[in-house]
DSSP file (Angstrom, degrees, kcal/mol; ACC not computed):
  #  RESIDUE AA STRUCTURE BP1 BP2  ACC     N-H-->O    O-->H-N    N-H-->O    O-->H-N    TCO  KAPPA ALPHA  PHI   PSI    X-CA   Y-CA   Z-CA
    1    1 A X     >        0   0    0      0, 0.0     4,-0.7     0, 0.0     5,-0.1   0.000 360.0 360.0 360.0 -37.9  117.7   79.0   77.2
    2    2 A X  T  4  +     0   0    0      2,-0.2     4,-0.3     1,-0.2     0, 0.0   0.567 360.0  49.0 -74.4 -14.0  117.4   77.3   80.6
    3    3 A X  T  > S+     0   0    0      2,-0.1     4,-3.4     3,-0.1     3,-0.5   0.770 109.3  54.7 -74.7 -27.5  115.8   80.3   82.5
    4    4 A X  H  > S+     0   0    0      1,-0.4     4,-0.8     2,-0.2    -2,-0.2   0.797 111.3  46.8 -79.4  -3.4  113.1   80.7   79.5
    5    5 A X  H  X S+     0   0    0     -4,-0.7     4,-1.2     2,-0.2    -1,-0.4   0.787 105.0  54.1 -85.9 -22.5  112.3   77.3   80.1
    6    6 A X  H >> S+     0   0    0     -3,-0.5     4,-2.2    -4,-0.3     3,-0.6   0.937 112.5  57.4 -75.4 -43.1  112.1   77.6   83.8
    7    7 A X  H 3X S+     0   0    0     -4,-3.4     4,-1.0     1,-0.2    -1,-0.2   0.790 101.3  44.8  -3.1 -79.4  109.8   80.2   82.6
    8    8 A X  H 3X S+     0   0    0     -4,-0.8     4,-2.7    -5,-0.3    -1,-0.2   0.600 111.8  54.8 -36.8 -46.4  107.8   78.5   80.9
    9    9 A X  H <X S+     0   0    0     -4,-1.2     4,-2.6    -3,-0.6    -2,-0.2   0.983 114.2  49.3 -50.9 -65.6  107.6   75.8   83.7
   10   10 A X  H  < S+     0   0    0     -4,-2.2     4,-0.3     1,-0.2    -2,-0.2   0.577 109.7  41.1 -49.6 -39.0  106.8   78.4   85.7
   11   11 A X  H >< S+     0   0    0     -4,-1.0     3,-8.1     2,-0.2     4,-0.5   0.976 116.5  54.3 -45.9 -73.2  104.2   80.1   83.9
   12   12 A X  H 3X S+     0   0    0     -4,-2.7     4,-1.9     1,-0.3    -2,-0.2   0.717 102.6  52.7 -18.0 -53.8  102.7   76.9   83.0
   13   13 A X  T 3< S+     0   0    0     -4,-2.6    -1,-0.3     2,-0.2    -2,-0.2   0.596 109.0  52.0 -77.3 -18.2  102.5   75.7   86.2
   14   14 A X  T X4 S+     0   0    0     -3,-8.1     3,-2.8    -4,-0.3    -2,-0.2   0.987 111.9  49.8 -77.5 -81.3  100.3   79.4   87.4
   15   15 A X  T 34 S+     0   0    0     -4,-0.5   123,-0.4     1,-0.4    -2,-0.2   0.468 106.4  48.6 -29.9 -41.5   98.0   78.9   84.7
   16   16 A X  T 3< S+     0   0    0     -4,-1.9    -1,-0.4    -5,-0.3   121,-0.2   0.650  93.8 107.2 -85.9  -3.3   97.1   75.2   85.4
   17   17 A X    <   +     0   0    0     -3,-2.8     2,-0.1    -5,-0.1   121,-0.1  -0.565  41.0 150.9 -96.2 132.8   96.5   76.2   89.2
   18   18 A X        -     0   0    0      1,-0.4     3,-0.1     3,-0.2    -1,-0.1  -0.159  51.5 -24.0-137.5-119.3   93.3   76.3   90.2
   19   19 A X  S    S-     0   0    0      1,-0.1    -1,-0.4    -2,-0.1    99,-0.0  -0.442  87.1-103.1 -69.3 130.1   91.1   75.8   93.6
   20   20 A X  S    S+     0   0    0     -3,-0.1    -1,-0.1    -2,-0.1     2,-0.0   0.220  73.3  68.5 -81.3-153.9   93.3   73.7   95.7
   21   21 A X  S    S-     0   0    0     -3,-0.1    -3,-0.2     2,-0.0     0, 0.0   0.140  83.9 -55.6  85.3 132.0   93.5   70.5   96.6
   22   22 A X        -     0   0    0      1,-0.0     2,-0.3    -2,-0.0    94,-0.0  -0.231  49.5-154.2 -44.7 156.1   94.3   67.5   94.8
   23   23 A X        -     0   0    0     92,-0.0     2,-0.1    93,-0.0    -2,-0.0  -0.979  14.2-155.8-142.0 140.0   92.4   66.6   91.9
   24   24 A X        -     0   0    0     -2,-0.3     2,-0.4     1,-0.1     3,-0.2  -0.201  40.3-113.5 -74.8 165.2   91.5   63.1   89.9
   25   25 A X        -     0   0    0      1,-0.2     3,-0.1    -2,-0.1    90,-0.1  -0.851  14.7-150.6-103.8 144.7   90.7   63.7   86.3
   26   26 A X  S    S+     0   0    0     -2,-0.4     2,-0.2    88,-0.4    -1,-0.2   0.828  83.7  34.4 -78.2 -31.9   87.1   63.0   85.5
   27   27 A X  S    S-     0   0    0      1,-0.2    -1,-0.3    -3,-0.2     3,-0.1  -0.965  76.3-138.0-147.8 110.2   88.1   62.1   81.8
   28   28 A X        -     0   0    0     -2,-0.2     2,-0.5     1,-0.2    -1,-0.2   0.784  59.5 -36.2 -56.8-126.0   91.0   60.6   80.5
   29   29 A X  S    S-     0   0    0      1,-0.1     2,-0.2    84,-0.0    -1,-0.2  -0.849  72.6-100.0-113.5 152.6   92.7   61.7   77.5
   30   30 A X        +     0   0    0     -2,-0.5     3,-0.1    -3,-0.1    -1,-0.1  -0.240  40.3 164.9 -70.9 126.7   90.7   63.0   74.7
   31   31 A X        +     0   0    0      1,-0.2     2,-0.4    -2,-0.2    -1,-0.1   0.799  68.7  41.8-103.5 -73.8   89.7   61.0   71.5
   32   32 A X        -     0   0    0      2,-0.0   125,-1.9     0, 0.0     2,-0.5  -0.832  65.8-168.8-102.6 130.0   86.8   62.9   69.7
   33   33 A X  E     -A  156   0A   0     -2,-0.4   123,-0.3   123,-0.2     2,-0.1  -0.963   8.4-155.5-134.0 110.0   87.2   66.4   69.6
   34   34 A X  E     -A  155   0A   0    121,-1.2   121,-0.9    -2,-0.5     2,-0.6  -0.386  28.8-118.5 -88.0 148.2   84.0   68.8   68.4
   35   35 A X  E     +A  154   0A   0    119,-0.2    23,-0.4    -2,-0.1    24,-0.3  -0.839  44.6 175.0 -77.6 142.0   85.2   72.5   66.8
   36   36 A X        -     0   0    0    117,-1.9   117,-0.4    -2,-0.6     2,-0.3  -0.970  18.9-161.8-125.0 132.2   83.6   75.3   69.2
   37   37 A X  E     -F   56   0B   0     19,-2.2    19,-3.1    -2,-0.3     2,-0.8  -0.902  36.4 -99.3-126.2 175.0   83.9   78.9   69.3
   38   38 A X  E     -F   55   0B   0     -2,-0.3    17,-0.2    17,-0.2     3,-0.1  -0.735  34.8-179.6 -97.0 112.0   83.1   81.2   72.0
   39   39 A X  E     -     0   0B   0     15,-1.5     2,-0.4    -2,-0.8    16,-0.1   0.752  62.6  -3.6 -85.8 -29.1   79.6   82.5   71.0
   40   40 A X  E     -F   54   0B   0     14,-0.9    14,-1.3     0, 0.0     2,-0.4  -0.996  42.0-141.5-157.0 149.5   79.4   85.0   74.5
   41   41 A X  E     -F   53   0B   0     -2,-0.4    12,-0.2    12,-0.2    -3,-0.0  -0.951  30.2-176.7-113.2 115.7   80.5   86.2   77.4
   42   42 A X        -     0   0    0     10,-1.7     2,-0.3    -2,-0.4    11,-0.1   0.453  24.3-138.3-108.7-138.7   78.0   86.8   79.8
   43   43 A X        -     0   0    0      8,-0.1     2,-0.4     7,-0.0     8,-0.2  -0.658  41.8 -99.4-155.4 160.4   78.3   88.2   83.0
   44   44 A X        -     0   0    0      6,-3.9     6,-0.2     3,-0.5     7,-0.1  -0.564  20.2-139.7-100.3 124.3   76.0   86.1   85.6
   45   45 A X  S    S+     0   0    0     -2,-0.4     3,-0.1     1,-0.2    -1,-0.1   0.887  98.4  26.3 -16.8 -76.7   72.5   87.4   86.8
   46   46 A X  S    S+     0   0    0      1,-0.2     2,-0.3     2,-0.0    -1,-0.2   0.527 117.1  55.8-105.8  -3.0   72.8   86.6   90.2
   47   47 A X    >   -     0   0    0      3,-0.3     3,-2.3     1,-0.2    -3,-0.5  -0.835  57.6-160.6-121.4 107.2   76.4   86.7   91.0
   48   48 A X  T 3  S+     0   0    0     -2,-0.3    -4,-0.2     1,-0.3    -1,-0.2   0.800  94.4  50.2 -33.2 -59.5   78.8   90.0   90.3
   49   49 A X  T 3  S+     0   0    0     -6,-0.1     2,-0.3     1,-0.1    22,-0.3   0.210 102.3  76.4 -82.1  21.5   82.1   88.0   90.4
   50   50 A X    <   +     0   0    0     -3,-2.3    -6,-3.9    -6,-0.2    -3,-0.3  -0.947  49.1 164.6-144.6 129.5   80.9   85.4   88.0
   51   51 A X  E     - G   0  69B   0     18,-1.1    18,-2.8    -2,-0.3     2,-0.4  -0.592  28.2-129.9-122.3-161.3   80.5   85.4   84.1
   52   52 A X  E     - G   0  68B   0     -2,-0.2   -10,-1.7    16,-0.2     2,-1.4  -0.854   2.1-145.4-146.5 116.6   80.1   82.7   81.9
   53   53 A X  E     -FG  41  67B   0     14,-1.5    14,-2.1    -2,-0.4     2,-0.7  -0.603  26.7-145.8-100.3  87.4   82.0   81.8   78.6
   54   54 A X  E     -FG  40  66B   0     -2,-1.4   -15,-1.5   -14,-1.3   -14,-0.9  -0.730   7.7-157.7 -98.6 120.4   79.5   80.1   76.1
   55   55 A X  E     -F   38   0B   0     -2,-0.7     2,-0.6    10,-0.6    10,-0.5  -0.174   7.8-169.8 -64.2 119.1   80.6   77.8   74.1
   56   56 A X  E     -F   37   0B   0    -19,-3.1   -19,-2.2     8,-0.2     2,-0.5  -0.923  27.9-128.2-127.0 123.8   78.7   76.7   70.4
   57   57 A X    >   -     0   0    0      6,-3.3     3,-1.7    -2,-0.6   -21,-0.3  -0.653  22.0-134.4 -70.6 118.4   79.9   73.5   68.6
   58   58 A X  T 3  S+     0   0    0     -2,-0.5     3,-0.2   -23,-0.4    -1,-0.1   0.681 101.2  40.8  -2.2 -57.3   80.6   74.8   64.9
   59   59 A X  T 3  S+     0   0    0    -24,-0.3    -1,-0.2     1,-0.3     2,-0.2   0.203 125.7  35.4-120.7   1.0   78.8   71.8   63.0
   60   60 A X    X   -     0   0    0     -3,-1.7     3,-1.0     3,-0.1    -3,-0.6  -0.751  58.6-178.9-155.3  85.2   75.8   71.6   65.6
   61   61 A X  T 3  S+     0   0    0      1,-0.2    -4,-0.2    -3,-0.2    -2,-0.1   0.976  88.0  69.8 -64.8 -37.6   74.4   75.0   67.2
   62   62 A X  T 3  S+     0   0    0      1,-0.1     2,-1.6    -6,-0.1    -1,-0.2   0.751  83.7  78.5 -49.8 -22.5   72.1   73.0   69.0
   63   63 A X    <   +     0   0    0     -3,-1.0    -6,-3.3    -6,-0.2     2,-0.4  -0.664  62.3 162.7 -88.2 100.5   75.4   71.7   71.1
   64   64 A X        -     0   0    0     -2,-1.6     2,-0.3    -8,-0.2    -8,-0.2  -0.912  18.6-175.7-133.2 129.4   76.0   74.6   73.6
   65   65 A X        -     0   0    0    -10,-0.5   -10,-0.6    -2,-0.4     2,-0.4  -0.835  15.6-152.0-105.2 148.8   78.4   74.3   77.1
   66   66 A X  E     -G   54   0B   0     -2,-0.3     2,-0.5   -12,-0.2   -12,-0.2  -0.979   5.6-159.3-112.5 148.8   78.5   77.3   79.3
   67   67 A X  E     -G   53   0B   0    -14,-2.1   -14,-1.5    -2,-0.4   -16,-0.1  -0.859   3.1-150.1-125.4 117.1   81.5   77.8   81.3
   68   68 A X  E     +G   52   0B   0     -2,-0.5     2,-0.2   -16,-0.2   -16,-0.2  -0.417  25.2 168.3-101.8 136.0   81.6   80.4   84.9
   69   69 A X  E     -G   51   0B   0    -18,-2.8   -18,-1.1    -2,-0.1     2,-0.1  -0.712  36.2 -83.4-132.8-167.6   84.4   81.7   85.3
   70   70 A X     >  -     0   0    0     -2,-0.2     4,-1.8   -20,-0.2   -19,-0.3  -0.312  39.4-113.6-106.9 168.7   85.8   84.7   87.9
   71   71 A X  H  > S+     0   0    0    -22,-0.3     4,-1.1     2,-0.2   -21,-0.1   0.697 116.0  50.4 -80.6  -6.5   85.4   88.3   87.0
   72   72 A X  H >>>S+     0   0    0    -23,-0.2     4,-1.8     2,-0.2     3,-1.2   0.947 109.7  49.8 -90.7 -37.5   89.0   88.9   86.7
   73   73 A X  H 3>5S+     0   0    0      1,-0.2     4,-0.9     2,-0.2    -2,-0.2   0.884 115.1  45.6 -49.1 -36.3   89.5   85.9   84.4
   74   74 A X  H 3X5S+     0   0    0     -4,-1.8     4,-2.2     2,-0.2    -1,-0.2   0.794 109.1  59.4 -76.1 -14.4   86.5   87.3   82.2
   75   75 A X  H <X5S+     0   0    0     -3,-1.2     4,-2.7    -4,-1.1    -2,-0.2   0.826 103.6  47.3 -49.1 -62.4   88.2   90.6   82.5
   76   76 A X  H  X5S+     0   0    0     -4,-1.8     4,-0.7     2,-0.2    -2,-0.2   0.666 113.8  49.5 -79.0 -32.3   91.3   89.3   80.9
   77   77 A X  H >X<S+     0   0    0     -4,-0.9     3,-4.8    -5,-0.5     4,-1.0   0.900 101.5  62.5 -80.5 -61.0   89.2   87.7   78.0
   78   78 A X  H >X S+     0   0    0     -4,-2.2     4,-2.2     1,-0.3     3,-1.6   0.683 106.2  41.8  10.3 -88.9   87.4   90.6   77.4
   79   79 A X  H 3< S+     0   0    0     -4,-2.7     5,-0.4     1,-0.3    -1,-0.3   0.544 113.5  50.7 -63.0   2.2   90.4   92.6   76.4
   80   80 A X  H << S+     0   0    0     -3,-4.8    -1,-0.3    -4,-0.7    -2,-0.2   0.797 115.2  49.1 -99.2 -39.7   91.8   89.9   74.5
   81   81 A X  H << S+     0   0    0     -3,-1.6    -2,-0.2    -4,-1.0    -3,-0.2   0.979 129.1  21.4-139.7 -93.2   88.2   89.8   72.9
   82   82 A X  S  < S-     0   0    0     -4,-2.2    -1,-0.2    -5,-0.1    -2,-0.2   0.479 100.4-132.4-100.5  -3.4   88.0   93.1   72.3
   83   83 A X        +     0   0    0     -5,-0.4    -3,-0.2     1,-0.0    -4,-0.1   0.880  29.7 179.9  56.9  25.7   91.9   94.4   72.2
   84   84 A X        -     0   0    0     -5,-0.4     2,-0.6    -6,-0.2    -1,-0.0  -0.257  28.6-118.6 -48.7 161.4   91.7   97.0   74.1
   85   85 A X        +     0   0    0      0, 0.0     2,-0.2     0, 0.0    -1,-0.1  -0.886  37.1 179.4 -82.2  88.0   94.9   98.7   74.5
   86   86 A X        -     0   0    0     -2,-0.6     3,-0.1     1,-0.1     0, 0.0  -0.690  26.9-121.6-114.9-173.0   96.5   98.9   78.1
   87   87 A X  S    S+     0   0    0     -2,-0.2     2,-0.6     1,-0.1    -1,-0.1   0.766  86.4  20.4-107.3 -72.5   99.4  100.2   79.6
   88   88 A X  S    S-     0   0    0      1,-0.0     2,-0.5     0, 0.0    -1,-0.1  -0.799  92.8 -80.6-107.6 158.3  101.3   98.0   81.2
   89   89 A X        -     0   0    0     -2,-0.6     5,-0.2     1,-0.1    -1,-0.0  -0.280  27.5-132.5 -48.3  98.2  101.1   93.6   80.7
   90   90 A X     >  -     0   0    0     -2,-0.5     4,-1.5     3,-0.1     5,-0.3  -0.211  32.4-103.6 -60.6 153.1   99.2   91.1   81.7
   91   91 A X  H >> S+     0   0    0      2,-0.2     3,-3.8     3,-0.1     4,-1.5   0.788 127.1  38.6  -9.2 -79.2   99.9   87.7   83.1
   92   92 A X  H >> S+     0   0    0      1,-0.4     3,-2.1     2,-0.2     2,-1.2   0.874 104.7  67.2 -72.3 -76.6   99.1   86.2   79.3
   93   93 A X  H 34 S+     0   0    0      1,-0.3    -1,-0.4     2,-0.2     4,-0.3   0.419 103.5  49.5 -23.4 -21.8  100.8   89.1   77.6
   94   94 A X  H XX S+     0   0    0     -3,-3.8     4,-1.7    -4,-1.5     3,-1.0   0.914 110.7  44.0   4.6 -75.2  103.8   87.4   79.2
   95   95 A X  H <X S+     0   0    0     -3,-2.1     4,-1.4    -4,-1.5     5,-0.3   0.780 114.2  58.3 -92.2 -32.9  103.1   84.2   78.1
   96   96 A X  H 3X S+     0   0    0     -4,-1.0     4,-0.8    -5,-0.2    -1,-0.3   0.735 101.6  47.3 -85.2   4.8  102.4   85.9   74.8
   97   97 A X  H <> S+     0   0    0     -3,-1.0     4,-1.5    -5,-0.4     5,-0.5   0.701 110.0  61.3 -74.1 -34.9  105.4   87.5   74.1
   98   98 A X  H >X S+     0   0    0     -4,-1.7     3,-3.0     1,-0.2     4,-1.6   0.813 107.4  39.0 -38.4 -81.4  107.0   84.3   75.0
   99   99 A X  H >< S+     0   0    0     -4,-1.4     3,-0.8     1,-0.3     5,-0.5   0.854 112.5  52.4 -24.3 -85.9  105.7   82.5   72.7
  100  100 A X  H 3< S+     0   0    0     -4,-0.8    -1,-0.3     1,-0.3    -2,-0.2   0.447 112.2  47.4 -57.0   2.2  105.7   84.8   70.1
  101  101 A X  H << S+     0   0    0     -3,-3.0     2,-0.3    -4,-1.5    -1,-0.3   0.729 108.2  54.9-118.1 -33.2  109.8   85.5   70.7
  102  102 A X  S << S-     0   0    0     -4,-1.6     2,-0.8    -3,-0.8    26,-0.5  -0.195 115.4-107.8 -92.4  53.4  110.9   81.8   70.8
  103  103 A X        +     0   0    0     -2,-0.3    -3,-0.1     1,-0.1    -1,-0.1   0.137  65.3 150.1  69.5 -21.5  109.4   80.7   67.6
  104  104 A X        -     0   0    0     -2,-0.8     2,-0.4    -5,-0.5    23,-0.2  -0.038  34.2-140.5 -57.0 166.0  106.5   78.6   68.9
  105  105 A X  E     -B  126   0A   0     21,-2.3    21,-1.0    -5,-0.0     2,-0.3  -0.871   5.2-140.6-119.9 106.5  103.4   78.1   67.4
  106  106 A X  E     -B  125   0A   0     -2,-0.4    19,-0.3    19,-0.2     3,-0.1  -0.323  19.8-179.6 -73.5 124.7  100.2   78.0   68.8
  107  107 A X  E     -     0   0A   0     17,-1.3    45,-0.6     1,-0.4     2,-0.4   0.902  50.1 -58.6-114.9 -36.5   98.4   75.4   67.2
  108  108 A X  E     -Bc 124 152A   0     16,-0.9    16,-4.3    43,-0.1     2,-0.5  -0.991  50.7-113.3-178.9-173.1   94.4   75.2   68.9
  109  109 A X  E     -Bc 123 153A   0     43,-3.5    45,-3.0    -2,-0.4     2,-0.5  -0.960  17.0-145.7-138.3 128.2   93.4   74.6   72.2
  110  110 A X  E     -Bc 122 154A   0     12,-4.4     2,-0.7    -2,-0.5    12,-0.5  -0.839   4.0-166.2-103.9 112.7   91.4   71.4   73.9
  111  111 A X  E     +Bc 121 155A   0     43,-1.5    45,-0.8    -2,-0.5    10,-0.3  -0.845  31.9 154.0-100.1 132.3   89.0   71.9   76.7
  112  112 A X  E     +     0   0A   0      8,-1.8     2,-0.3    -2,-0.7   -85,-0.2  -0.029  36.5  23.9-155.1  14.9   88.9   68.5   77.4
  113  113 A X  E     -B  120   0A   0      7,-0.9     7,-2.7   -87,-0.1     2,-0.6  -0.719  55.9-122.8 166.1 147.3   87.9   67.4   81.3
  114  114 A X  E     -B  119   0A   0     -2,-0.3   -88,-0.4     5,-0.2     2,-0.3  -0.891  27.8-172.1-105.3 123.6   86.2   68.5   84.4
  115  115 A X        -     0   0    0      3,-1.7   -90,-0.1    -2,-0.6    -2,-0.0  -0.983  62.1 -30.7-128.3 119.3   88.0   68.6   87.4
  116  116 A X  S    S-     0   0    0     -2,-0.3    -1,-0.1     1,-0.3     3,-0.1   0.773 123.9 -47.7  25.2  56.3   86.8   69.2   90.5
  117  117 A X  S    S+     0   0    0      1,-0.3     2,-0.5     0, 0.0    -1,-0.3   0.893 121.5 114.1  59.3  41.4   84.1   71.3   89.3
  118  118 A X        -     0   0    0   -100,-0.0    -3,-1.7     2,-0.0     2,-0.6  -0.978  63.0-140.2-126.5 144.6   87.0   73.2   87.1
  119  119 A X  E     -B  114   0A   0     -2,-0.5    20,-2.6    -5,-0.2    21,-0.3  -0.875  29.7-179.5-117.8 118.8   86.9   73.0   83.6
  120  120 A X  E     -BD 113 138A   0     -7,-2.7    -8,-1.8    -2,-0.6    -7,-0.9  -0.610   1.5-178.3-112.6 171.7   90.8   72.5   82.3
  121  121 A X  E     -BD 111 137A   0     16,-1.1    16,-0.9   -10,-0.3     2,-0.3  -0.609  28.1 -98.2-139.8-163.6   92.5   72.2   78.5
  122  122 A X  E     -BD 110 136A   0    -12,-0.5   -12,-4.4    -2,-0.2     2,-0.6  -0.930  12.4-153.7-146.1 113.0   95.2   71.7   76.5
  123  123 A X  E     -B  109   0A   0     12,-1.7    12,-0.4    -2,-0.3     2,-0.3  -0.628  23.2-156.8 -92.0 115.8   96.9   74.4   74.9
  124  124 A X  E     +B  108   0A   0    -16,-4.3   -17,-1.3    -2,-0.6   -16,-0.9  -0.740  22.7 168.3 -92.8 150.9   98.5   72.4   71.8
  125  125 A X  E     -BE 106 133A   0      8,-1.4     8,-1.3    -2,-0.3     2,-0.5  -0.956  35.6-130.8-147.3 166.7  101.9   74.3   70.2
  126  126 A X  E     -BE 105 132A   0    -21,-1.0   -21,-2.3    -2,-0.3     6,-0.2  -0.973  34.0-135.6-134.0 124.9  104.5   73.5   68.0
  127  127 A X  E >>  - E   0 131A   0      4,-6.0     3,-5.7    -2,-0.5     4,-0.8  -0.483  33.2 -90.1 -99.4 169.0  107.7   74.3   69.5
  128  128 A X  T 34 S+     0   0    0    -26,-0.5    -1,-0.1     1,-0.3   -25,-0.1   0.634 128.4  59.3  -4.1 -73.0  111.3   76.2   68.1
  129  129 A X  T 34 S-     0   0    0      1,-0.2    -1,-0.3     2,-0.1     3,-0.1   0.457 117.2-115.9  -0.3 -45.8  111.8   72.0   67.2
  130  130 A X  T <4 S+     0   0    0     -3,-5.7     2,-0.4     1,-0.4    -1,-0.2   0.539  74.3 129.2  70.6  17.8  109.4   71.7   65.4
  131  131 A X  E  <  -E  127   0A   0     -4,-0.8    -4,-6.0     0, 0.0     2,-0.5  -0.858  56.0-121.4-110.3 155.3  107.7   69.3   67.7
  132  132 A X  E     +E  126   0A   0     -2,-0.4    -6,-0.3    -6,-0.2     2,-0.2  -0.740  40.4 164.5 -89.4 124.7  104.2   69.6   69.0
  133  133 A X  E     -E  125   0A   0     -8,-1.3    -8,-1.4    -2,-0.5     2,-0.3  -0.216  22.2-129.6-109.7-157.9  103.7   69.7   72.9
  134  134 A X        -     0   0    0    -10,-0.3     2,-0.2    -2,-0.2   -10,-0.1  -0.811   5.4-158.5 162.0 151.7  101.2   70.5   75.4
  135  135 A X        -     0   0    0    -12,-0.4   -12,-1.7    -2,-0.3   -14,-0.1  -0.968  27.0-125.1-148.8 133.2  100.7   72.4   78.4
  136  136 A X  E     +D  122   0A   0     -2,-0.2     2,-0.3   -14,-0.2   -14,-0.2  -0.416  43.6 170.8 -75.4 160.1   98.0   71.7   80.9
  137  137 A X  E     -D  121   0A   0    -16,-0.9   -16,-1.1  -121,-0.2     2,-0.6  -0.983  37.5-101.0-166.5 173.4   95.8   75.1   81.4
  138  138 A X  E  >  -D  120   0A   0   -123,-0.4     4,-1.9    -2,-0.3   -18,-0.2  -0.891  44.2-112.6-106.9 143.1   92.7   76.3   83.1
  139  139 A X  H  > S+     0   0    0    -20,-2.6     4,-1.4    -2,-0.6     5,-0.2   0.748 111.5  50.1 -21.3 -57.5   90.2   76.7   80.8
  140  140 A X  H >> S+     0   0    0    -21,-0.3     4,-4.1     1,-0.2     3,-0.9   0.976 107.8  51.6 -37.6 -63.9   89.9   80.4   80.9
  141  141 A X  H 34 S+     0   0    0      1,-0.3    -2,-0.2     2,-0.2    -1,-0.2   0.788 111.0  52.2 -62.5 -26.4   93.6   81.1   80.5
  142  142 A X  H 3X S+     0   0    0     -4,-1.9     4,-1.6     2,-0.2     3,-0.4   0.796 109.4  43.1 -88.5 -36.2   93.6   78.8   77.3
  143  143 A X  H << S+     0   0    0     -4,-1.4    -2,-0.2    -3,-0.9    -3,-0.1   0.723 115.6  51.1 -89.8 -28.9   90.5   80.3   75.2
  144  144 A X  T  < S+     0   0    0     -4,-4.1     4,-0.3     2,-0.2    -1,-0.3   0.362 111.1  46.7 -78.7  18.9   91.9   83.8   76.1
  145  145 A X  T  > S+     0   0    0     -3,-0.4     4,-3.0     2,-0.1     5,-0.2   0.439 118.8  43.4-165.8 -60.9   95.7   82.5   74.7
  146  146 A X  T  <>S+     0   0    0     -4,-1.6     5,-0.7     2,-0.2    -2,-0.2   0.320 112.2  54.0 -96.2  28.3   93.6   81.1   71.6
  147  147 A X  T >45S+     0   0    0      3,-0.2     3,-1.6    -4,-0.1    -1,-0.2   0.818 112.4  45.6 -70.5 -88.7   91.5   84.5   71.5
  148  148 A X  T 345S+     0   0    0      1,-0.3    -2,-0.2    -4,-0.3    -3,-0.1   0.561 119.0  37.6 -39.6 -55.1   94.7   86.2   71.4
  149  149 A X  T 3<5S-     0   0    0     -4,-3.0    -1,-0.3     2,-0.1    -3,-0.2   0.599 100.8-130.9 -80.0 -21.2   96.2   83.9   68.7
  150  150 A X  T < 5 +     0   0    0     -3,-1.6     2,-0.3     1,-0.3    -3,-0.2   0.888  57.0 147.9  60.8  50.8   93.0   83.7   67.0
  151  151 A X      < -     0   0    0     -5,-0.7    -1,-0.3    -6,-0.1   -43,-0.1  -0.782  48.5 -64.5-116.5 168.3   93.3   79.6   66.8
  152  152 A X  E     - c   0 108A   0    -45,-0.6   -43,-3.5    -2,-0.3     2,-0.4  -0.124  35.3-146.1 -64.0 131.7   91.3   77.1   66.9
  153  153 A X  E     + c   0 109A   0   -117,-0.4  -117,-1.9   -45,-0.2     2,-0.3  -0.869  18.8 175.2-109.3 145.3   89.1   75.9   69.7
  154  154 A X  E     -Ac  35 110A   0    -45,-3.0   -43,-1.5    -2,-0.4     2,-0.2  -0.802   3.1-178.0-138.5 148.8   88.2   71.9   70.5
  155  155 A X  E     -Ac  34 111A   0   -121,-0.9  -121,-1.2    -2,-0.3   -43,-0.2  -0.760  38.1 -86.6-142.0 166.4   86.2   70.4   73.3
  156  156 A X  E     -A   33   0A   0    -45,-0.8     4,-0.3  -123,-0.3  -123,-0.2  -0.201  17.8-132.4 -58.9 141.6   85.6   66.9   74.0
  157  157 A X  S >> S+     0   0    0   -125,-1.9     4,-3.9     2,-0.2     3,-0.6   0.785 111.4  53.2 -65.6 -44.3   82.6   65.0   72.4
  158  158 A X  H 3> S+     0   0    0   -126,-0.3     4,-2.1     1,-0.3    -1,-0.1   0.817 103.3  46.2 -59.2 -42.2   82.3   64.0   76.4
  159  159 A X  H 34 S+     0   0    0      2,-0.2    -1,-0.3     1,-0.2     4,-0.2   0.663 115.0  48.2 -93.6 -13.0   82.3   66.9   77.9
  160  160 A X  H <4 S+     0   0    0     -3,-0.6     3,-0.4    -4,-0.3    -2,-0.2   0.680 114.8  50.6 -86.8 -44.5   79.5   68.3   75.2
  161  161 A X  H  < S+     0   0    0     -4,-3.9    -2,-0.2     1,-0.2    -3,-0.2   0.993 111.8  46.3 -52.4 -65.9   77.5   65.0   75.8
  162  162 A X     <        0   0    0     -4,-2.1    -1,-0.2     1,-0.3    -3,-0.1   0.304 360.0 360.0 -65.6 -14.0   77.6   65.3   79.5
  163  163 A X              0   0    0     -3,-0.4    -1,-0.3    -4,-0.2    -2,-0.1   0.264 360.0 360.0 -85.3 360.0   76.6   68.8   80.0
């Protein structure tokens, strides 16, 4: 039980890493939290390695975030997106067998502050316990996780204001 939490640590701890450096939080902790789903994946116009994950608030169409991410990270939603079939695992095919062998439950996912020009979340679960945690995440890695799980996605009232 104590590697598959160091596991876990570990994983965790790949997933929330993003362009280095320290970073301050723009945004504190999240209060009001709009439903969103991921309307597109786009791939960018003028740059090859950059697509863009747009985001449509459920209850408002007019409220739309787009979000650029890298090609391998749009790569990875993609199949998640679409299920292709491969051969051997990815990173989050790891982290979703995990899951999916110690009993957790993934319960929705919050993208919830801009950090250094990064956009990070919160992947919510309910663990073996039956208590609910969090895991810090990059954005990406967290809507392809709740792709994958086919849960629910939240963003910040803030971060939809602010755009």
């Amino acid at each position: 039980m104590k590697l598959f939490i160091n596991i876990l640590v570990l994983i965790a701890a790949l997933f929330a890493s993003c362009k280095g450096g320290p970073r301050k939080p723009t945004q504190g902790r999240y209060k009001n939290k709009v439903a969103v789903e991921l309307s597109a994946l786009v791939a960018s116009k003028t740059d090859a390695d950059e697509y863009a994950m747009i985001f449509v608030a459920k209850q408002d169409s007019n409220l739309q975030l787009p979000i650029v991410i890298g090609a391998t990270e749009a790569q990875a939603l993609a199949i998640a997106i679409e299920q292709i079939p491969h051969d051997n695992p990815l990173p989050l095919d790891l982290f979703e067998t995990l899951i999916n062998q110690s009993g957790f439950t993934l319960n929705h996912v919050v993208i919830d502050s801009l950090i250094d020009s990064v956009y990070t979340a919160k992947i919510i679960y309910t663990a073996a316990d039956n208590k609910k945690k969090k895991i810090k995440s990059r954005c990406c890695d967290a809507v392809t996780l709740a792709v994958k799980f086919d849960c629910p996605i939240f963003m910040t009232k803030e971060l939809l204001k602010n755009y």
